[in-house]
C-alpha positions in Angstrom: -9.8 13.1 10.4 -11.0 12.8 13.9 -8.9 10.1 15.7 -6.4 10.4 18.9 -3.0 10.6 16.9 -4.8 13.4 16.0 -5.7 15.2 19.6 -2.2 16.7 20.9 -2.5 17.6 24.9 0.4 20.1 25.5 1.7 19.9 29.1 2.0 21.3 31.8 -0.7 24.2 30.6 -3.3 21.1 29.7 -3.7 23.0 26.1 -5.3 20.7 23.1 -5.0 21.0 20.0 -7.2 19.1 17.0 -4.9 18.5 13.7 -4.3 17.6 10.6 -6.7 19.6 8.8 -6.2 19.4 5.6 -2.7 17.3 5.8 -1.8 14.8 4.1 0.3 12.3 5.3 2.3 10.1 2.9 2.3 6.3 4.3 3.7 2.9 3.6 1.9 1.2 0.7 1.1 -1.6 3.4 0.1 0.8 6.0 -3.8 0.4 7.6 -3.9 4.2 8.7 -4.9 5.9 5.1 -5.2 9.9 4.9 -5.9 12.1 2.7 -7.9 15.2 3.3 -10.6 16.2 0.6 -11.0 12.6 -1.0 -13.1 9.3 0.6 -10.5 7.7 3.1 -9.5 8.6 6.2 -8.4 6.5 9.1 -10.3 3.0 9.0 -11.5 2.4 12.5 -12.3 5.9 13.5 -14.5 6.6 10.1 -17.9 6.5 9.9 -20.1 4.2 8.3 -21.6 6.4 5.7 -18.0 7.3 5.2 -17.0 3.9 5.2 -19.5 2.7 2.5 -19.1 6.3 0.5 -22.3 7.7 1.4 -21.4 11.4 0.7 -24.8 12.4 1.3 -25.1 11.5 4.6 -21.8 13.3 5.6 -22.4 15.6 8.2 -22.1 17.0 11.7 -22.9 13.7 12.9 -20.3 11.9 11.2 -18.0 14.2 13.1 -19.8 13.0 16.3 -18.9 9.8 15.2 -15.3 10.5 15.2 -15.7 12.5 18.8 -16.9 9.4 20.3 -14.5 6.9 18.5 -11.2 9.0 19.7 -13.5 9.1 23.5 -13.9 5.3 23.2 -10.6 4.5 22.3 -9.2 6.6 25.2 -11.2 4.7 27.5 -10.4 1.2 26.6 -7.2 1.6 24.6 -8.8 0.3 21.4 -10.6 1.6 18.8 -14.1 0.8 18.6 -14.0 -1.3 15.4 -11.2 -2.9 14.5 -10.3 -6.0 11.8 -7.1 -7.9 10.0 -6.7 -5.0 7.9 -8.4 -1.7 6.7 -10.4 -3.4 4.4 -12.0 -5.8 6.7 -12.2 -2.7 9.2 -14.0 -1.0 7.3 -16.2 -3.6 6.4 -16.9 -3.6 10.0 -17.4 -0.4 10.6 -20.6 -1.0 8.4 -21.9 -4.1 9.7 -20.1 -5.0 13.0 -21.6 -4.1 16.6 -19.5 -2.2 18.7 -18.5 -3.7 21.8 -19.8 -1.7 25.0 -17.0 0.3 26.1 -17.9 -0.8 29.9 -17.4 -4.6 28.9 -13.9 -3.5 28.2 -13.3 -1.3 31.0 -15.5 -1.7 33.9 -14.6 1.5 35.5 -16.5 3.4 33.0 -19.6 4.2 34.5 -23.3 3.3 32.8 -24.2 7.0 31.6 -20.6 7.7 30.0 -21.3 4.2 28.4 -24.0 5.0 26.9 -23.3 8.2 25.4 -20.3 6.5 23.9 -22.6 4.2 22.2 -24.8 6.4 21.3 -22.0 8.7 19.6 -20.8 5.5 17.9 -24.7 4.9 16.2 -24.4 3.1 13.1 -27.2 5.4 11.3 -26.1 9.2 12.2 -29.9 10.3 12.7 -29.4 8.2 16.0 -26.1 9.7 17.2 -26.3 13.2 18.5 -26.6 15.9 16.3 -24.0 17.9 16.5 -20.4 18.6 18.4 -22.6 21.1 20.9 -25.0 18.4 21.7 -22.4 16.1 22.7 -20.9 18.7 24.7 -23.7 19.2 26.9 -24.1 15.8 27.4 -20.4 15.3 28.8 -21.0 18.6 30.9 -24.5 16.9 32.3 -22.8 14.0 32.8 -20.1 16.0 34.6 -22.8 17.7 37.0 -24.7 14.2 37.7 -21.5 12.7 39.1 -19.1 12.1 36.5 -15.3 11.8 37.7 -14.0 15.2 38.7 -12.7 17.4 36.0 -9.4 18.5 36.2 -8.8 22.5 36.8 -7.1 22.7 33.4 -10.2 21.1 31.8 -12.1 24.2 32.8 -11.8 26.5 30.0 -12.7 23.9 27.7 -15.7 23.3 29.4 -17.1 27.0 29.0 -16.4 27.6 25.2 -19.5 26.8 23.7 -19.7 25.4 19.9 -16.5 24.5 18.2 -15.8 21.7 17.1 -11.8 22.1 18.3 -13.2 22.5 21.8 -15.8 20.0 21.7 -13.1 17.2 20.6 -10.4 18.4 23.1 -13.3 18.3 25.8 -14.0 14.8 25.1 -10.2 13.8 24.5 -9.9 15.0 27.8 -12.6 13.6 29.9 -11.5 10.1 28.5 -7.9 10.7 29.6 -8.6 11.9 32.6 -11.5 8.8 33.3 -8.9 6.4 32.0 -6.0 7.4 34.4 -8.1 7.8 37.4 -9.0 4.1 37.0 -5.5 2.9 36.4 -4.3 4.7 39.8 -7.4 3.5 41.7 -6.6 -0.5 40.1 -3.5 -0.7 40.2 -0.2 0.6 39.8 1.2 -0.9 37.3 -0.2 -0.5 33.5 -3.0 -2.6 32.2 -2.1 -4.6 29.1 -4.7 -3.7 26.3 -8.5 -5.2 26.7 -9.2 -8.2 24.3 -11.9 -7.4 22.3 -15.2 -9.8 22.7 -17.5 -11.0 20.3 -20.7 -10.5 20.6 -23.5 -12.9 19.6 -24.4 -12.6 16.1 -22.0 -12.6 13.2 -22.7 -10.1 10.9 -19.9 -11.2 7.7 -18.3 -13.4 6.2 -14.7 -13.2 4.2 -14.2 -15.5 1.8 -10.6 -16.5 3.0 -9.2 -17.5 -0.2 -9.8 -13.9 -1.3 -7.0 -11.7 -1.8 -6.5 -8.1 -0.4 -6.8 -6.7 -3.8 -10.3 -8.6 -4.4 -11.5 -7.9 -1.1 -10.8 -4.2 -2.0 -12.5 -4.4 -5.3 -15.6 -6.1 -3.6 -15.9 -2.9 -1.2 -15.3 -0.8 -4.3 -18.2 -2.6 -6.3 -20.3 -2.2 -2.5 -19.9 1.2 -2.8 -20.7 1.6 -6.6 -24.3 -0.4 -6.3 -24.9 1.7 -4.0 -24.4 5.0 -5.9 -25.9 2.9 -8.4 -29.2 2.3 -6.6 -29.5 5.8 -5.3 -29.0 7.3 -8.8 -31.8 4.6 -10.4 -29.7 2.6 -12.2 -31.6 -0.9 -10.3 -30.0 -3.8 -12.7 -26.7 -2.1 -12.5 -26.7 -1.7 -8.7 -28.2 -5.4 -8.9 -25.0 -6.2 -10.9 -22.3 -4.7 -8.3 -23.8 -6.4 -5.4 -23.4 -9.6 -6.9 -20.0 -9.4 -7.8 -19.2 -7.7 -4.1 -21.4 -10.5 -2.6 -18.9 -13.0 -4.3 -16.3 -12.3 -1.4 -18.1 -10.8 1.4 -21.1 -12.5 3.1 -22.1 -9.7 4.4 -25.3 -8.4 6.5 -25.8 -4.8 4.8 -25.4 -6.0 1.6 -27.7 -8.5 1.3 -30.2 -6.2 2.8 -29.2 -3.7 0.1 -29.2 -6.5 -2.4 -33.2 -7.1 -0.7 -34.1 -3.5 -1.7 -33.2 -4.1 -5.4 -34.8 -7.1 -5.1 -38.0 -5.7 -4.2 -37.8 -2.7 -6.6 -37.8 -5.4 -9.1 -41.0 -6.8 -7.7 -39.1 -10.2 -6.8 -40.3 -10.6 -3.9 -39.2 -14.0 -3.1 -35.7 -13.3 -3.7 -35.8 -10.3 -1.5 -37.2 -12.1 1.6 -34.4 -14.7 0.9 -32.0 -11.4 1.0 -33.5 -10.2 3.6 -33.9 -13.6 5.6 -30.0 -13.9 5.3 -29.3 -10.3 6.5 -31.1 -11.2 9.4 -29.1 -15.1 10.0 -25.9 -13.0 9.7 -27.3 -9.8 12.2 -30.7 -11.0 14.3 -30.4 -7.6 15.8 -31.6 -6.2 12.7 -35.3 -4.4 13.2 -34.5 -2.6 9.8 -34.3 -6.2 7.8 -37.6 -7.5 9.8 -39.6 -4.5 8.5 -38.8 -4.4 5.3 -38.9 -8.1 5.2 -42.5 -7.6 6.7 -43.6 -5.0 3.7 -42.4 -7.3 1.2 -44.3 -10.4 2.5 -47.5 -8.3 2.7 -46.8 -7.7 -1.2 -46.9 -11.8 -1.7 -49.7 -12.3 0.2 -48.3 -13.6 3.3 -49.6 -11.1 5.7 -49.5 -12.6 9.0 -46.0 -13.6 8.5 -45.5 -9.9 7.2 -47.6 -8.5 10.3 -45.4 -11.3 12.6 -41.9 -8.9 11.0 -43.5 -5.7 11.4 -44.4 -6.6 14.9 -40.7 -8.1 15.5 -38.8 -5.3 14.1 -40.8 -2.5 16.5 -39.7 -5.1 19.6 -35.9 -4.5 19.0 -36.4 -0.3 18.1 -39.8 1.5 18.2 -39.3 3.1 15.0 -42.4 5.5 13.6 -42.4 4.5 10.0 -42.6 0.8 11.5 -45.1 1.4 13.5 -47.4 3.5 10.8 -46.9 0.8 8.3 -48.0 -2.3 10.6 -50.9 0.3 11.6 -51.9 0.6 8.0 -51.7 -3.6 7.5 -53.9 -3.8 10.3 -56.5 -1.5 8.8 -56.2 -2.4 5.4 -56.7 -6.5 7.2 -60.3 -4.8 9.4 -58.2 -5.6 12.4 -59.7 -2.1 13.5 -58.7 -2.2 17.4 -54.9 -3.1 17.3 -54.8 -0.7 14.2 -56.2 2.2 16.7 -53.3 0.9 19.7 -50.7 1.7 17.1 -52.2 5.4 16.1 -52.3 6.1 19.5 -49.2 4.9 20.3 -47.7 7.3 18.0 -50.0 10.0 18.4 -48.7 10.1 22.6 -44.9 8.7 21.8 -44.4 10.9 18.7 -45.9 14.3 20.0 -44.0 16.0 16.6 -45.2 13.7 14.0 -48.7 13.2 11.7 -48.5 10.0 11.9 -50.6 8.6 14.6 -53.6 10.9 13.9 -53.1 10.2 10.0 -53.5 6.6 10.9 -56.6 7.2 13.2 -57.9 9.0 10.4 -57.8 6.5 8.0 -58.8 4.0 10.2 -61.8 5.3 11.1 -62.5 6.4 7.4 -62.4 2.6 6.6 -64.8 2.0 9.7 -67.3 4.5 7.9 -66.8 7.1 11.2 -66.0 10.0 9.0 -66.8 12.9 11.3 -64.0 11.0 13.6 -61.8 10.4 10.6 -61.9 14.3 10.1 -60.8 14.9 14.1 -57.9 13.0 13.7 -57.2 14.8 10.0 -57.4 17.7 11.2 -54.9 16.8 13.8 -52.5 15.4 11.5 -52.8 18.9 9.3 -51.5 20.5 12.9 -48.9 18.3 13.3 -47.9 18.5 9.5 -49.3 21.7 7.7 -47.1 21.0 4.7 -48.4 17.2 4.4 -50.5 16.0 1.3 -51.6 12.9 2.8 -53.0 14.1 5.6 -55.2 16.8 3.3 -56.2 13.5 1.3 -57.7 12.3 4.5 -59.1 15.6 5.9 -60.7 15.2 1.8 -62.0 12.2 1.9 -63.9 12.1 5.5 -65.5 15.7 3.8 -66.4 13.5 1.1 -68.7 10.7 3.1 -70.1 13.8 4.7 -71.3 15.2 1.7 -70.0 18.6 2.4 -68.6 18.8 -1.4 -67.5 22.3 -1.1 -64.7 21.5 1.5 -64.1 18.4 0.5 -62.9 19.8 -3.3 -60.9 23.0 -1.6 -59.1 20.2 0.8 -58.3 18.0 -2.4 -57.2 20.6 -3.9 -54.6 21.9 -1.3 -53.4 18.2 -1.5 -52.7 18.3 -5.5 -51.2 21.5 -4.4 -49.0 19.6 -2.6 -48.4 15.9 -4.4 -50.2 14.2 -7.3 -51.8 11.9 -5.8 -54.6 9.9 -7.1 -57.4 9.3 -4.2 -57.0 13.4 -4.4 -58.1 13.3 -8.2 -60.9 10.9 -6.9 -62.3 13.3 -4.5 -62.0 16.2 -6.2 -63.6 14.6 -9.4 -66.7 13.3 -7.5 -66.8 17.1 -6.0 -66.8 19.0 -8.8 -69.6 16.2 -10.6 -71.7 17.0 -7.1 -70.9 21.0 -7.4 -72.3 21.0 -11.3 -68.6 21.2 -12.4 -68.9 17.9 -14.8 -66.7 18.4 -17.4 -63.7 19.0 -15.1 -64.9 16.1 -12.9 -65.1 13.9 -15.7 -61.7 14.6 -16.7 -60.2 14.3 -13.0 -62.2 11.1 -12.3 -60.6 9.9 -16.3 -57.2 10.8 -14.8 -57.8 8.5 -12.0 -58.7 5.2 -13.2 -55.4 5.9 -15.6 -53.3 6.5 -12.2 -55.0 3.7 -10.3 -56.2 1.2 -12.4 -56.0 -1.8 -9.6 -57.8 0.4 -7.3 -61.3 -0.8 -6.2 -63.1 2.3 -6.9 -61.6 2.1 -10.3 -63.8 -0.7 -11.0 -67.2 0.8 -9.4 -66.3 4.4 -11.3 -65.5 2.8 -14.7 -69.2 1.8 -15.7 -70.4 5.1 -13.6 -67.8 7.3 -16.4 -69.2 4.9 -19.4 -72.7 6.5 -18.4 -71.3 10.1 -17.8 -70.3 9.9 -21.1 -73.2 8.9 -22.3 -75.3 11.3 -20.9 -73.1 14.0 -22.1 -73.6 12.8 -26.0 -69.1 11.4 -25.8 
């Protein structure tokens, strides 16, 4: 439970101490600050959002960076980063809400140290860093570029190299030592504590005739649609979001209420979920995109194009990126298709998915020898992929080199069913003399992918197969 009543700096010595592992403390029924190591809560304000909407599986050493940089915010400005009427609303918040910059609270604190902060304080934890060691170094190279002067008792801290006691301690300490040196250099009498701002963009709504106790059992039915939905259980996680959506107008949950939406292939009611996630939060490139995918799906592609293109202005997100890249191609807008593969083949030096998309662009373009470079790229990015094999499969296909084309689908299958794999490596094994077993893959297919256009062009070419072969 990572918070400062939980940091204990023993003077003169400068010795910290992290605590209350695995204590539980026994509270007023109307008390905010709830603990109780091993089970969901913890202190509202300093948890998590995956903790905070009871995403176990997303607990991890970054949720403890969260908590790090919570207890290194709150030192700085002498609030905690989120913080609402009561620990339901806070953790509501702690969802949904922005966190004010800690420099708009405290000017002293300089740009870097602000931005770590935030970055600590990330709302998804694959944005935060990654661990206690990471945001160790970064403290220490912010240290070494010019950060305030670290006390001599700070020292020893500073050397020990990965636990998580000295990583919080370190950071506990930097903030109080930032936070008094600005308070002598000020002024020397204390500051009364910062107002919090609001920042533009609402991102809930509470109804206000609801009660504690039904504002509680909207967060609980929050948290069950989402187990719900992750389990597969759609109408039921459809079900809880409603009845949560009853008392809280909330940003996440209409998006999540979006996703069901379009897993039901209502489209129309998930762009109006997603349309009102994005009202409540316009800082929301997440709700654009998917927004985007689900207009493609009713036919509204340059709208859908027009979200893709507006979510990758507020975060240049991979995924994003691939996806527009593949509307493009799929709409024979070649040229903008081939910006966005090589976007991410030079901004994304780890990933398959720029040369994946060159691939298949050019594949579509009828360049296959090109669409082969780029698949063969994407296979040295991403030896383990299937789709990229697909690709590599089909460019071996338009080249009529049968052989490799059926070993490549192959190593695909190997990898995923998919069914453009079946495809190539029926048409291979027809072309090799293997018809029977073509046959049967290229059957397979038009079962898998029966609104496929190849499925109507091989359907008549099977009838005749058969024929030929007395079926």
């Amino acid at each position: 439970d990572l918070k400062p009543g939980n940091v204990l700096l023993r003077l003169p010595d400068g010795e910290v101490f992290l605590t209350d592992f695995g204590l539980v403390r026994l509270l007023e029924d109307n008390s905010s600050q709830l603990t109780a190591s091993g089970s969901y809560l913890g202190s509202p304000g300093y948890l998590a959002p995956e903790q905070a909407a009871g995403e176990k599986h997303l607990v991890g050493p970054a949720t403890d960076v969260y908590g790090l940089g919570a207890t290194l915010y709150a030192a700085l400005t002498g609030v905690p980063p989120i913080q609402g009427e009561d620990s339901v609303q806070t953790l509501l918040m702690t969802v949904s809400a922005p966190v004010t910059p800690p420099r708009e609270l405290n000017p002293a604190v300089d740009r870097a140290l602000n931005e770590l902060v935030l970055r600590c304080l990330a709302k998804e934890p694959r944005e935060r860093f990654p661990d206690a060691h990471s945001l160790q170094r970064a403290l220490e190279d912010w240290l070494a570029q010019g950060g305030r002067r670290t006390p001599s008792w700070l020292g020893p801290a500073l050397a020990v190299g990965a636990g998580l006691l000295t990583t919080a301690a370190l950071g506990f300490a930097l903030a109080f030592e930032g936070a008094d040196a600005q308070r002598a250099e000020a002024t020397p009498t204390p500051s009364p504590t910062p107002k919090r701002k609001i920042l533009p963009g609402q991102t809930y709504h509470i109804d206000k005739g609801a009660t504690k106790a039904m504002r509680e059992r909207a967060m609980e039915s929050y948290r069950a649609g989402k187990k719900a939905h992750e389990e597969g259980r759609t109408k039921e996680a459809l079900a809880r979001y409603n009845e949560a959506l009853a008392v809280m107008k909330v940003a996440n949950l209409y998006h999540s209420r979006g996703n069901i939406h379009a897993d039901l292939r209502d489209f129309a009611a998930a762009d109006a979920d997603y349309t009102t996630a994005i009202e409540l939060k316009p800082d929301n490139p997440q709700a654009y995109a998917d927004r985007g995918l689900v207009r493609f799906q009713a036919q509204r592609f340059e709208e859908g194009l027009a979200d893709l293109t507006r979510s990758l202005e507020q975060k240049d997100d991979p995924e994003v990126r691939f996806h527009r890249g593949e509307k493009l191609r799929l709409l024979k807008k070649f040229e903008p298709a081939l910006e966005d593969a090589e976007h991410l083949t030079r901004h994304f030096p780890n990933s398959s998915l720029g040369p994946l998309l060159a691939s298949r662009t050019y594949w579509i373009q009828g360049k296959p020898v090109d669409a082969e470079q780029a698949a063969r790229e994407a296979i040295r990015r991403r030896p383990e992929g299937s789709g990229e094999r697909r690709s590599l499969a089909l460019a071996l296909l338009d080249q009529k080199r049968w052989r490799e084309a059926l070993q490549a689908a192959e190593e695909a299958l190997a990898r995923a069913d998919d069914p453009d794999s079946l495809r190539v490596r029926g048409l291979s094994r027809i072309k090799l003399g293997e018809v029977e077993l073509g046959l049967a893959d290229l059957e397979r297919f038009v079962v898998l992918a029966p609104n496929s256009p190849f499925t109507k062009v091989l359907v008549p070419q099977l009838e005749e197969i058969r024929r030929q072969l007395g079926r």
